[in-house]
N, C-alpha and C positions, 0 to 999 in steps of 0.2 A: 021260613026257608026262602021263600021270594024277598023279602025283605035284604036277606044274606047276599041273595045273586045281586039285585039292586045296588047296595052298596058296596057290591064287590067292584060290579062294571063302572059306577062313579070312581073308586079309588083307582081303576086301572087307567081309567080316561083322563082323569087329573093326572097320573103319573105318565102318560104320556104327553101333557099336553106340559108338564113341567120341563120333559125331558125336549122336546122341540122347543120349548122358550130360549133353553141351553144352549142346543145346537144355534137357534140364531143367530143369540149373543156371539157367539166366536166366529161366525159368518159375516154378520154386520158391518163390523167394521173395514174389511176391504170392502164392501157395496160403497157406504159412506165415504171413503175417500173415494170414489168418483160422484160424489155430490148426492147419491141414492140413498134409499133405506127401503126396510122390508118391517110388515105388520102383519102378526100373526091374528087371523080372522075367525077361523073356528079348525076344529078335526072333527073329521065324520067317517065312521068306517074304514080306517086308514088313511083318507083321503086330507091332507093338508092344505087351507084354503088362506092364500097370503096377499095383501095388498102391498103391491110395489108402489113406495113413494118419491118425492124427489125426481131427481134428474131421469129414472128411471121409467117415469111414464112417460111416454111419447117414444122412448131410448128404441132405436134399432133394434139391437143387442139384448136387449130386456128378456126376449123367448131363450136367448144363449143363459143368461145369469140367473133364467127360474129353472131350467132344466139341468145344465151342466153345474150349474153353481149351487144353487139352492136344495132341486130335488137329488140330486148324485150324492151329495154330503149330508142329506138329511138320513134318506134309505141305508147309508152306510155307518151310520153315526145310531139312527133308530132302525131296527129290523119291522118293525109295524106300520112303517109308512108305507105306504102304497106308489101316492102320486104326490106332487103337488101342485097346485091349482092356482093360478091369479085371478081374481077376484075384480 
């Protein structure tokens, strides 16, 4: 029976962490055209943890493009996201 919960919470963790690769991907590329990108880091408890690359470190706007951009469409695209977090 533990064994069952085990690999239940692996396949739901994978299917979420499949399901935010997803979401990136359609995200990404407006980042990337202004020179950025985003790297998915780990999920933990809902919490989505992303390394912003590119033009994007140092970027002003970087706290606009994790929260408005990143976390808004992630939460609305996955119900299980929480936050998410730069790394």
């Amino acid at each position: 029976m533990a064994e069952e919960r085990t690999r239940g919470s692996v396949d739901a963790t994978e299917d979420i962490r499949l399901r935010v690769e997803e979401a990136l991907a359609m995200i990404r590329p407006a980042i990337q055209m202004d020179g950025g990108d985003v790297e998915l880091v780990k999920i933990k408890n809902g919490d989505v943890f992303v390394r912003l690359l590119g033009s994007c470190i140092g970027c002003p706007i970087s706290a606009l493009t994790l929260k408005a951009g990143l976390e808004m469409n992630l939460k609305r695209m996955i119900p299980e996201v929480n936050q998410v977090i730069a790394v």
